[in-house]
C-alpha positions in Angstrom: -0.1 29.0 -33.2 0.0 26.3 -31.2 -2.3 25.7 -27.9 0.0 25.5 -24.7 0.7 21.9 -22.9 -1.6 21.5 -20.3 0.7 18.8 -18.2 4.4 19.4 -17.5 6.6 16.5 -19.1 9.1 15.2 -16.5 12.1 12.9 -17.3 12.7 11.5 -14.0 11.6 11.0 -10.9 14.0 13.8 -9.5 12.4 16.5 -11.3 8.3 15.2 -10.9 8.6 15.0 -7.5 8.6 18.9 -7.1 6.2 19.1 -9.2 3.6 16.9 -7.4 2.1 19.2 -4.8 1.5 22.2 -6.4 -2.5 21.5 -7.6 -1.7 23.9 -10.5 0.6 22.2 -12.2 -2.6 19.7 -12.4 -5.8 21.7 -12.4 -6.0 22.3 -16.4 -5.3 18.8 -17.3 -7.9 18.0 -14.5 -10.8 20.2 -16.0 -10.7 18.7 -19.2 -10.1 15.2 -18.2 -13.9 16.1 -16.4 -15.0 17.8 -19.2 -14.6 14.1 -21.3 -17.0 12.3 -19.1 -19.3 14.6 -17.5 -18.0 15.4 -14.5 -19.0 19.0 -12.8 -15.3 20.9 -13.3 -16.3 23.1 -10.4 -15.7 20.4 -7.6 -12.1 19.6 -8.6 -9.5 20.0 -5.5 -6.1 17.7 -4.9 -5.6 15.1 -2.1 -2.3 15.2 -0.7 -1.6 11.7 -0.9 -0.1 9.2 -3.0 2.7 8.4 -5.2 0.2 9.7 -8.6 -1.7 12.7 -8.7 -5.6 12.3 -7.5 -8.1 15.0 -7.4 -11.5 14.2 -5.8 -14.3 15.0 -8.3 -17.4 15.7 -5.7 -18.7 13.3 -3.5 -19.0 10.5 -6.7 -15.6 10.4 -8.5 -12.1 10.6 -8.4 -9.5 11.0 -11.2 -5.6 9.6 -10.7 -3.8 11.1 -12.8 -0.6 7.9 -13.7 2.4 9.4 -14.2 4.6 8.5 -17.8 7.5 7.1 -15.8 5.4 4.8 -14.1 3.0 3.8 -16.9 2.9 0.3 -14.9 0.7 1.6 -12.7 -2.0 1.9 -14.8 -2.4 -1.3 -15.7 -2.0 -2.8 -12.3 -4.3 -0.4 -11.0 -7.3 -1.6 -13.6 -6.2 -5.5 -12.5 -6.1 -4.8 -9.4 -9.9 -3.3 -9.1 -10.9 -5.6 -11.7 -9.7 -8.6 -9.2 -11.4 -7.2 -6.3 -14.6 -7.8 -7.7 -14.0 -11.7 -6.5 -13.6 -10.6 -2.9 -16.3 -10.4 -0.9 -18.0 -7.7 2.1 -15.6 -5.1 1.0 -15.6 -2.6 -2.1 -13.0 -1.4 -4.2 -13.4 1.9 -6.5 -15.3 1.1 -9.7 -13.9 1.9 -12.6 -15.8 4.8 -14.6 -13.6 5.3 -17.3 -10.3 6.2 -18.6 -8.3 7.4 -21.2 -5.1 9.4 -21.8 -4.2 13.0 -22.1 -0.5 14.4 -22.9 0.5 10.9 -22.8 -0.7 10.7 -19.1 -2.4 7.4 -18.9 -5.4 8.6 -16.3 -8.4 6.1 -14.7 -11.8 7.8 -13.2 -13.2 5.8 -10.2 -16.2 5.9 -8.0 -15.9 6.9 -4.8 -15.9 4.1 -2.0 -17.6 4.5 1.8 -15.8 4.8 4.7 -13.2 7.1 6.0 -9.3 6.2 6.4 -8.6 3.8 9.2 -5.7 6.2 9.9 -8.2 8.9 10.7 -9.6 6.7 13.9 -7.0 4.4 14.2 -5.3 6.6 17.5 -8.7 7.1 19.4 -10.3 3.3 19.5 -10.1 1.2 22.3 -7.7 -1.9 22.4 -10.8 -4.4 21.6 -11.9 -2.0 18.8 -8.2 -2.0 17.2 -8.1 -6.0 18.1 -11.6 -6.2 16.1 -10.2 -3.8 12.9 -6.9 -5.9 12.7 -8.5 -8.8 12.4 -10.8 -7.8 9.9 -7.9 -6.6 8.0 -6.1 -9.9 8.5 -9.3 -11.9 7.1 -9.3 -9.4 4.3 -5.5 -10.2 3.1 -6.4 -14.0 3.2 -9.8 -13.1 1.2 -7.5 -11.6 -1.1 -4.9 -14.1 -1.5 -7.5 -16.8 -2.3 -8.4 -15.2 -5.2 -7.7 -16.9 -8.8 -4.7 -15.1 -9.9 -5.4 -16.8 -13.5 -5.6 -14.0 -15.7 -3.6 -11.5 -13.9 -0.8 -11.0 -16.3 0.0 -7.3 -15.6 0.7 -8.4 -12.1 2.6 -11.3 -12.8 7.0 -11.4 -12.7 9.3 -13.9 -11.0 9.5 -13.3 -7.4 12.7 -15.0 -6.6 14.4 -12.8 -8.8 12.1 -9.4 -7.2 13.7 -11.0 -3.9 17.1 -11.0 -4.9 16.9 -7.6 -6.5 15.9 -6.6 -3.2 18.0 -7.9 -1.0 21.3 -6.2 -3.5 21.8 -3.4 -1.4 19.2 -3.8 0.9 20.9 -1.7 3.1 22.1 1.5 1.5 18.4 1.8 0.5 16.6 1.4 3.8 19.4 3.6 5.5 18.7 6.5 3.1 17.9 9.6 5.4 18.4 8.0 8.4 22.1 6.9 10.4 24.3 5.2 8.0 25.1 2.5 10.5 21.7 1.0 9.9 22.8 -0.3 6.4 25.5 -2.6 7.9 22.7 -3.5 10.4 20.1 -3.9 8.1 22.4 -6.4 5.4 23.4 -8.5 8.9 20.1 -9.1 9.7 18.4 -9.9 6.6 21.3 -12.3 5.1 20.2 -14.4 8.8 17.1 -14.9 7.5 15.5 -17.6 4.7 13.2 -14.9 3.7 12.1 -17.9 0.5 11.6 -20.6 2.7 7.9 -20.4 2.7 5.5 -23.2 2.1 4.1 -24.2 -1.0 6.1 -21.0 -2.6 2.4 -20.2 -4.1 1.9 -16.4 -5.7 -1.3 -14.9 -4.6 -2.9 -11.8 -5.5 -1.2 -9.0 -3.1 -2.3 -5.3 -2.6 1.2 -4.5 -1.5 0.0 -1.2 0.4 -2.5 -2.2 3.0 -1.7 1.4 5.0 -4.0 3.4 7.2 -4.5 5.8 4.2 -5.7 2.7 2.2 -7.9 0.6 4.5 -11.6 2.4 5.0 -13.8 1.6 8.1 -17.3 2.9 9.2 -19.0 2.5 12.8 -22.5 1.3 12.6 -24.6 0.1 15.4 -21.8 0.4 17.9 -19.0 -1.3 15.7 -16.3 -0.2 13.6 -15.7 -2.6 10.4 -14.1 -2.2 6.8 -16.1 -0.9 3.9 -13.6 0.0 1.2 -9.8 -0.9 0.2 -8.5 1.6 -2.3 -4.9 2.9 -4.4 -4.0 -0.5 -6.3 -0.7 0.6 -8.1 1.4 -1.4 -6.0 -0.3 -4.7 -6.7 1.4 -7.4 -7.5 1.1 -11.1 -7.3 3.7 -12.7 -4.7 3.9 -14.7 -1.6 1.2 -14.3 1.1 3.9 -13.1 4.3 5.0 -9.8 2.1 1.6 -7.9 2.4 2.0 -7.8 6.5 5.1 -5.0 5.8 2.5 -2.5 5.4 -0.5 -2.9 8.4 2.6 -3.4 10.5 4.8 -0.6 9.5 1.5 1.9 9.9 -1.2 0.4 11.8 0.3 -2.4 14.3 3.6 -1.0 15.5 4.2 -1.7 19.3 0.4 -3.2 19.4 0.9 -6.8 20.2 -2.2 -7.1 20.3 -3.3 -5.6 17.4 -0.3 -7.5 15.4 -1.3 -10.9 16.8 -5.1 -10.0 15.9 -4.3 -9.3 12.3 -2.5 -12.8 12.1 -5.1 -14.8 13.4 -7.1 -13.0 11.7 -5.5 -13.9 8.5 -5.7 -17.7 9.5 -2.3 -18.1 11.8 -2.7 -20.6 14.7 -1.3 -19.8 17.9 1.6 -22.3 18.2 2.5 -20.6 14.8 2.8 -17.2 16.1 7.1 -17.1 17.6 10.1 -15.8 16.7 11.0 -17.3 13.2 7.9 -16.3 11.3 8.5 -12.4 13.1 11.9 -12.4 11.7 10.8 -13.6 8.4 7.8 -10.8 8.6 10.5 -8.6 9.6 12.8 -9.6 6.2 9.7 -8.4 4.1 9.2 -5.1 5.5 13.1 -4.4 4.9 12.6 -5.7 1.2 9.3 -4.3 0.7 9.4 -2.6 -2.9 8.7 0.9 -1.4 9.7 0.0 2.0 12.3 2.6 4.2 13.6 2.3 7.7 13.2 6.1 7.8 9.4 5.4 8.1 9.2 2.1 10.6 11.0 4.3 12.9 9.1 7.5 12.1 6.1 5.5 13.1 7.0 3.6 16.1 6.8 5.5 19.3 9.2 6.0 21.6 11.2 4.2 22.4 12.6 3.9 18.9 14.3 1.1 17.8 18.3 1.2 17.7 18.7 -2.8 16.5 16.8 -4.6 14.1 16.1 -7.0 17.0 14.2 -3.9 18.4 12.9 -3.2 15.2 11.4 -6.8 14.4 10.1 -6.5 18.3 8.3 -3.1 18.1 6.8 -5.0 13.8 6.0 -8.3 15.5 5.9 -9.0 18.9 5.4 -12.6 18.5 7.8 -14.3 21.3 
């Protein structure tokens, strides 16, 4: 007699994503992956969020749980943390251990301070979201100084990632929303030279700077960032693709919160104008994970019906 699986064994992404939010599809798996390193079983329970399955483990520890059909995760999840470690003022999870169970690759991490950004971001004041977006902005250009040397499971040719991208552009950023936007979407994004950046250099990107992603603590009057956390979208590729994120959830119809984040990555003034917010725009239509579905679901009324409304509410740069 054999012992029953512990982990269901999806074979695509159709039939996993049902799956994902039921914690007891989970929990078994969960318990033993604590059991391995010495974690107290008892203080198990889910978080909602995310493309992988985490469970918190206490107040110390957290187990993601990578699943098979994305086994590329994993690894840029470890170089992604492992990179961090040459940025400097804010934390990334450390790496505990990690292992494999049912062929689930699975990491355990230490926790990081700080709540979400997304959990205060609605009740600061203008100069406290001003102060925040340029901390995040200063953080992306921390991270893109990094030495990518080394980073081989985040390394792939970008022009070709582009062009993949832009293949249908359309149909994909429409999905779930009015068709028309695909015809819209193609328009705009064949207008613009989305390659055309200087020096065409790869740096180390996190790829999901979101207000789940970015964590912040007040202390002695001032909000700042203490943690940056979920690396399994990193990747290494040009610098203006890792402002689709902050904008699409954090800066929407903020000017100035999306011209802090810009000078706060190192923009100058008389840089800040209407052909680097269309190119901005490009990426967050080509983002990997990116859907129109969301910028609109995020931007408040009024909601954009053009992508020249869209790229005004992303970046308001005229």
């Amino acid at each position: 007699m054999t012992n029953a699986p512990l982990l269901p064994q999806p074979d695509s992404i159709e039939a996993y994503l049902p799956l994902r939010g039921d914690p007891g599809n989970w929990l078994p798996a969960m318990r033993v992956i604590a059991e391995r390193h010495g974690l107290p079983q008892e203080s198990l329970y889910a978080e909602k969020t995310g493309t992988n399955v985490v469970f918190r483990v206490g107040d110390d520890a957290w187990i993601k749980l990578i699943v098979p059909l994305w086994t590329e995760d994993y690894d840029r999840e470890r170089c992604g943390l492992a990179a961090m470690n040459d940025v400097e003022d804010v934390a990334a999870p450390r790496l505990l251990a990690d292992g494999e169970i049912e062929g689930w690759p699975y990491l355990v991490m230490g926790t990081v301070e700080g709540a979400s950004i997304g959990s205060v971001w609605q009740d600061l004041t203008q100069d406290e979201q001003v102060d925040l977006a340029e901390q995040i902005g200063a953080l992306m250009a921390r991270m893109h100084a990094v030495d990518t040397a080394g980073m081989t499971a985040l390394r792939h040719d970008w022009d070709t990632f582009v062009r993949r991208q832009r293949e249908g552009c359309g149909v994909r950023q429409a999905e779930g929303i009015d068709a028309r936007w695909a015809e819209e979407i193609d328009r705009y994004v064949a207008g613009v030279p989305v390659l055309d950046e200087p020096g065409g250099q790869d740096v180390f990107l996190h790829s999901d700077i979101t207000d789940q992603h970015v964590l912040v603590v007040k202390q002695g009057g001032r909000w700042r960032i203490t943690g940056l956390i979920d690396f399994a979208d990193a990747m290494l590729g040009r610098p203006l693709y890792e402002f689709a994120a902050p904008a699409v959830f954090l800066t929407q119809r903020k000017p100035w919160a999306q011209r802090a984040l810009l000078r706060g990555y190192g923009f100058r003034d008389d840089e800040l104008g209407p052909e680097l917010a269309k190119r901005l725009t490009a990426y967050v239509v080509l983002h990997r994970y990116g859907r129109h579905k969301n910028t609109l679901r995020f931007c408040p009324p009024p909601k954009p019906t053009t992508m020249a409304e869209a790229e005004h509410a992303l970046f308001d740069l005229a």
